[in-house]
PLY file of the C-alpha trace (Angstrom):
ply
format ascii 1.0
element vertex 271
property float x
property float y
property float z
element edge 270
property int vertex1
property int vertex2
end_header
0.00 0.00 0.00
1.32 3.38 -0.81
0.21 6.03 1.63
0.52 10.11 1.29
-0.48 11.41 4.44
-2.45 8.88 5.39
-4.12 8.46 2.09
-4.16 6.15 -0.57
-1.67 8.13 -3.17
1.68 7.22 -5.59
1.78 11.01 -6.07
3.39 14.14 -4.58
2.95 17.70 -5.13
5.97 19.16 -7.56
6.20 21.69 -4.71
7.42 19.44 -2.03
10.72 19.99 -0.61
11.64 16.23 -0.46
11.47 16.72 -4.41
12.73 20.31 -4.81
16.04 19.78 -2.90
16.10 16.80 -1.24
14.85 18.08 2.10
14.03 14.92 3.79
14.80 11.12 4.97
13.99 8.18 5.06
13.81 4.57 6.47
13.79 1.49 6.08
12.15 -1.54 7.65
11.67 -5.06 7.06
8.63 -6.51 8.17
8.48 -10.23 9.25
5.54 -12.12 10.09
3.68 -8.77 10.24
5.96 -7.42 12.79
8.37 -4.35 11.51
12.01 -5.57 12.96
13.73 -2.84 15.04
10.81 -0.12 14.37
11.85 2.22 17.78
15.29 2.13 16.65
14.36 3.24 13.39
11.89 5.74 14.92
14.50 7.19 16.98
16.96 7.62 14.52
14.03 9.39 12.04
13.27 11.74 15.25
16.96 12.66 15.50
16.92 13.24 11.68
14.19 15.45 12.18
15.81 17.20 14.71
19.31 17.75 13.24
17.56 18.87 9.82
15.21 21.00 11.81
11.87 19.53 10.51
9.34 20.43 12.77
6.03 18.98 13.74
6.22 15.29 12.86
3.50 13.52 14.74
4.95 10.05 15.79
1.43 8.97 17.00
-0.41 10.02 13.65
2.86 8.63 11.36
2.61 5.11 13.78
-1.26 5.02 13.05
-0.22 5.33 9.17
2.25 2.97 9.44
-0.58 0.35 10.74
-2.65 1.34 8.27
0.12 0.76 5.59
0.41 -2.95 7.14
-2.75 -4.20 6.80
-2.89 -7.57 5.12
0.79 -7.59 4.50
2.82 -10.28 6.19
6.34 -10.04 5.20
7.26 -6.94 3.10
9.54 -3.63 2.97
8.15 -0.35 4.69
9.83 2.59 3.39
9.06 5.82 5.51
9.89 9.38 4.35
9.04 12.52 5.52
9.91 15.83 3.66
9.53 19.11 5.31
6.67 19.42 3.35
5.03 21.63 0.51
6.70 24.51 -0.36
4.92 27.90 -0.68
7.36 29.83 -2.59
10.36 29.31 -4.57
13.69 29.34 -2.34
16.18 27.29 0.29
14.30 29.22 2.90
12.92 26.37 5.47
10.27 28.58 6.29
8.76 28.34 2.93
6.51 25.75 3.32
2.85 24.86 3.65
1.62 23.38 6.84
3.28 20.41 8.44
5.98 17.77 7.13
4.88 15.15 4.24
4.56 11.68 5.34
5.18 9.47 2.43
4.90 5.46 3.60
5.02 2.92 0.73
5.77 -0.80 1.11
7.18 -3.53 -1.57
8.07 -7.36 -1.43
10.88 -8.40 0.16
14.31 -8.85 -2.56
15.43 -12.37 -2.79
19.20 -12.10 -2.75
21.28 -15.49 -3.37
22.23 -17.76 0.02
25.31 -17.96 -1.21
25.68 -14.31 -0.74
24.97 -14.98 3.58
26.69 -18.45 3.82
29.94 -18.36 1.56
29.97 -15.08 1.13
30.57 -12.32 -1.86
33.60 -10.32 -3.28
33.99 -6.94 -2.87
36.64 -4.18 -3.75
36.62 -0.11 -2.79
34.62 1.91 -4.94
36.26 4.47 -7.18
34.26 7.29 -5.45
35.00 8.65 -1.96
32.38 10.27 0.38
32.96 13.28 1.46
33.30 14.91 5.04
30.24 16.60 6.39
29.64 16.35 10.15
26.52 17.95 9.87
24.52 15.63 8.17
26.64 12.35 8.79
25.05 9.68 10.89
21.40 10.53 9.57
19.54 9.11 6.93
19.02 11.96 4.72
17.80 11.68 1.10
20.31 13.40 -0.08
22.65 10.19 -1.51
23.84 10.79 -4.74
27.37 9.63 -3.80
25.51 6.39 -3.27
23.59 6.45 -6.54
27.06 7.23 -8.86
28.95 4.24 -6.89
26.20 1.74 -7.92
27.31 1.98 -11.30
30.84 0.28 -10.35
28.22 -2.43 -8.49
28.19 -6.06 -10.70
27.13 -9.65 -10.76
30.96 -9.99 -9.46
31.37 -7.32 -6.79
26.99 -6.74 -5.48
28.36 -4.40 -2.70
31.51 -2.26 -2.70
33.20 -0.55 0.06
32.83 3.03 0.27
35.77 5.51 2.03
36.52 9.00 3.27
38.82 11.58 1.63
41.58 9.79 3.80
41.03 6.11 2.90
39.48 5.30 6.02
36.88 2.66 4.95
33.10 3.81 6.62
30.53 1.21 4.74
29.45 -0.28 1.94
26.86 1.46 -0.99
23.71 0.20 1.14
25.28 -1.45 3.99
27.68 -0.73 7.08
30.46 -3.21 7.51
32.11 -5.06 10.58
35.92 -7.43 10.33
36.79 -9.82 12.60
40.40 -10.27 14.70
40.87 -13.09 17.52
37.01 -13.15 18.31
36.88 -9.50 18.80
34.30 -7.02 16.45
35.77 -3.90 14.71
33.41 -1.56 12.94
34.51 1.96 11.42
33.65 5.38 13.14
31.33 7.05 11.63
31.99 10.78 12.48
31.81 12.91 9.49
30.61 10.85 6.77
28.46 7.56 6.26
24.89 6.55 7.84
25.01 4.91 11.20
22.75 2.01 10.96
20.13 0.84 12.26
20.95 -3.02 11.61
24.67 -2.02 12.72
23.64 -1.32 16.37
21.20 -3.78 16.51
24.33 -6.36 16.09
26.14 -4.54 18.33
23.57 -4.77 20.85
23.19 -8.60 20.13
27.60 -8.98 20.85
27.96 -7.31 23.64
24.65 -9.64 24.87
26.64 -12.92 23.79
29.36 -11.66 25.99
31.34 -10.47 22.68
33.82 -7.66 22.24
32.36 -4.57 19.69
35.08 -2.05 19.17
35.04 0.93 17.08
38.12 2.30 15.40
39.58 4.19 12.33
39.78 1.61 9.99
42.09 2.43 7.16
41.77 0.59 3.67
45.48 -0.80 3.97
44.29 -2.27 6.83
42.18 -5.05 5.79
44.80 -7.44 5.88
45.13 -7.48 9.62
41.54 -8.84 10.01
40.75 -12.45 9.83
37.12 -12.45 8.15
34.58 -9.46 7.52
30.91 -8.92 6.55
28.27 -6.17 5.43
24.56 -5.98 7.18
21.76 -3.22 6.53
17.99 -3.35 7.62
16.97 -5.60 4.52
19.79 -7.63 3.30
20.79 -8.75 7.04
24.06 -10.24 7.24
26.36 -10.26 3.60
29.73 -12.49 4.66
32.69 -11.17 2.75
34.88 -13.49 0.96
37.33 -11.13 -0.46
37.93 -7.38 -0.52
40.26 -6.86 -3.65
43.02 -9.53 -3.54
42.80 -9.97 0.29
40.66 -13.20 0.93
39.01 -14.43 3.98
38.61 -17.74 5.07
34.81 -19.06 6.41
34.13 -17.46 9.64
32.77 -19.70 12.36
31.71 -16.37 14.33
29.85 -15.24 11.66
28.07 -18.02 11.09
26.65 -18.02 14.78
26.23 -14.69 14.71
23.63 -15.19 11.42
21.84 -17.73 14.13
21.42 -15.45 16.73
20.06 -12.90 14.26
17.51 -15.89 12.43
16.45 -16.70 16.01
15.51 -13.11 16.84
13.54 -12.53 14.01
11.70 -15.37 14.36
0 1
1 2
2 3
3 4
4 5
5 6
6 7
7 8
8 9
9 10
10 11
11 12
12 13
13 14
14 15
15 16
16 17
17 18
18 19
19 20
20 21
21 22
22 23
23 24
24 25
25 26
26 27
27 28
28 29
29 30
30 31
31 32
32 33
33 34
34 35
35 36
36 37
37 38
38 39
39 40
40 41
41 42
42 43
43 44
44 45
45 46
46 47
47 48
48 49
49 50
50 51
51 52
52 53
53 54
54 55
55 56
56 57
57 58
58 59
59 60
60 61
61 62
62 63
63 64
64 65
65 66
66 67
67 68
68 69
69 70
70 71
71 72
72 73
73 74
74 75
75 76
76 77
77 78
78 79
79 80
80 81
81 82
82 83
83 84
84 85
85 86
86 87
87 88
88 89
89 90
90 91
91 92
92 93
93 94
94 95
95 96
96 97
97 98
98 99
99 100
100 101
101 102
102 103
103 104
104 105
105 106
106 107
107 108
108 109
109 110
110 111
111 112
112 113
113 114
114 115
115 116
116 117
117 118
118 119
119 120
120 121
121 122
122 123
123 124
124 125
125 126
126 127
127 128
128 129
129 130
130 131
131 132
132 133
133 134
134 135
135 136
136 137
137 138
138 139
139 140
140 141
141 142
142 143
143 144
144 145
145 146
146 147
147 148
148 149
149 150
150 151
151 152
152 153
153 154
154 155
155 156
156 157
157 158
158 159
159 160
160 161
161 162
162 163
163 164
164 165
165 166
166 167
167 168
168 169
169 170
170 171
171 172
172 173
173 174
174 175
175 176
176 177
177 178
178 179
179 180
180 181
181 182
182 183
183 184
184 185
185 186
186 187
187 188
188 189
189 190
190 191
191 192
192 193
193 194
194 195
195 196
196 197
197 198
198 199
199 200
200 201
201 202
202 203
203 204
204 205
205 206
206 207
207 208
208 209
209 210
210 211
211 212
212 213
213 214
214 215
215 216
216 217
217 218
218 219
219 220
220 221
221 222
222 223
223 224
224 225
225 226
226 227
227 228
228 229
229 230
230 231
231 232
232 233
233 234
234 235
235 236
236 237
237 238
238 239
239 240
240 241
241 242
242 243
243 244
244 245
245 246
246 247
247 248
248 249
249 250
250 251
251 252
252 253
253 254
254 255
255 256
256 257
257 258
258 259
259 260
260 261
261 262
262 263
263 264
264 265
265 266
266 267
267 268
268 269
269 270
C-alpha cells in the first residue's frame, strides 16, 4: 500500500521539498511475520533526523497510526518511511517556505530475494572508485540526499553486489547500502562514523546482540590498507541482514565460524 499522508496516493505535489532539494529522509524496515524488525530504533533515529535537519512537527502517533494502516494484510514486506519538510509555498532554500506540516510518504514492496550464497559463503567486494565526502553535519542521519551512493552503484556487478565506500583519507566507513564489521581473535571492529556515512540501524542492533553474547564490539579508524590485519569481515543493513565477505580486492578471507553463529542469533531473533 502506498500512503501520502495517510491516504491512498503514488503522487506528490511538484512543490514538495523532499522533491525540490532533497529536504528529507527516510527509512527502512523489514517486516516479518507482520511485525516491523527494530521499528523504535528506526523511529528514533528518524526523530533525530528530524531534529538535526530541523523539521518540525512530525507527529509520531499520527505517522505510527499510518504505518498500521500501511500494514494491513501484509505479512512479510519492505516499509519505506519518508518525511519531507513538506510543501513549499514559494520558490527558495528558505525552510520557512513551506505549507503546513511535514509530508509523510509510507510505501511498502516485497521483500528482494538475494542469493544464500551471498549470507553463507559469502561475496567479493573491492573499494569503490568514489570517496564520500566529510560533512559532520549531516553524517550519521539518513538523509535523502545520496547521490554519492547512486554514482557508486554503477561500479556495483554480478561480481562485486556491494563495494566498500571511504573517506577523503582512505578510512573505509561502509558499503553502498550497507555498514560493515571485520573480525580479529574473536573480537568485532566496525569503522567510526563521524563525518561521513549513515550509522545504521541493523549495525547497532548487532552490536547490541555482541555485547549480549558476551562479545567484544570495538570501534576504530579503519584504514583501507588495513584489511589485511583482520581475519574475516561482513556487510549488514535493515533488509539484506548479514552479507559475509569473501574477499575485498586480492585480500581473501577464510569461512568465519563467528559469523556463522552470529547469522543464528540474528535468524532466532527474528523469528
Amino acid at each position: 500500500m502506498n500512503l501520502v499522508n495517510g491516504k491512498p496516493s503514488s503522487s506528490i505535489s511538484i512543490f514538495d521539498r523532499g522533491f525540490l532539494y532533497g529536504d528529507s529522509i527516510f527509512e527502512t524496515i523489514l517486516v516479518i511475520n507482520k511485525i516491523p524488525h527494530n521499528l523504535r530504533s528506526h523511529l528514533n533515529r528518524l526523530k533525530k533526523g528530524c531534529k538535526v535537519l530541523k523539521i518540525a512537527n512530525l507527529d509520531l502517533s499520527v505517522l505510527c497510526k499510518q504505518i498500521d494502516k500501511a500494514l494491513v494484510g501484509e505479512k512479510n514486506c519492505i516499509l519505506n518511511i519518508n518525511v519531507t519538510r513538506g510543501t513549499a509555498i514559494r520558490r527558495g532554500y528558505n525552510i520557512d517556505n513551506v505549507k503546513n506540516k511535514p509530508n509523510i510518504i509510507i510505501t511498502t514492496s516485497k521483500v528482494p530475494k538475494y542469493p544464500k550464497e551471498y549470507t553463507d559463503n559469502g561475496i567479493k567486494t573491492k573499494f569503490s572508485k568514489k570517496n564520500l565526502t566529510e560533512n559532520e553535519n549531516l553524517s550519521k542521519i539518513k538523509h535523502s540526499n545520496r547521490l554519492e551512493q547512486v554514482l557508486a552503484t554503477s561500479e556495483l556487478s554480478k561480481n562485486f553486489p556491494e563495494l566498500i565506500l571511504c573517506d577523503t583519507h582512505n578510512n573505509i566507513i561502509e558499503g553502498i547500502s550497507s555498514n560493515i564489521f571485520f573480525i580479529k581473535d574473536r573480537k568485532f571492529y566496525t569503522p567510526i562514523i563521524e563525518r561521513s556515512g549513515v550509522e545504521g540501524v541493523m549495525k547497532a542492533f548487532l552490536i547490541t546482540l555482541l555485547k549480549k553474547n558476551n562479545y567484544d564490539v570495538i570501534k576504530k579508524y579503519i584504514n583501507k590498507k588495513d584489511i589485511n590485519n583482520y581475519d574475516a569481515a561482513f556487510f549488514c543493513n535493515s533488509v539484506r541482514l548479514i552479507w559475509n565477505i569473501k574477499s575485498i580486492s586480492s585480500t581473501k578471507y577464510k569461512k568465519n565460524n563467528l559469523i556463522k553463529e552470529l547469522i543464528k542469533i540474528v535468524n532466532n531473533e527474528l523469528s
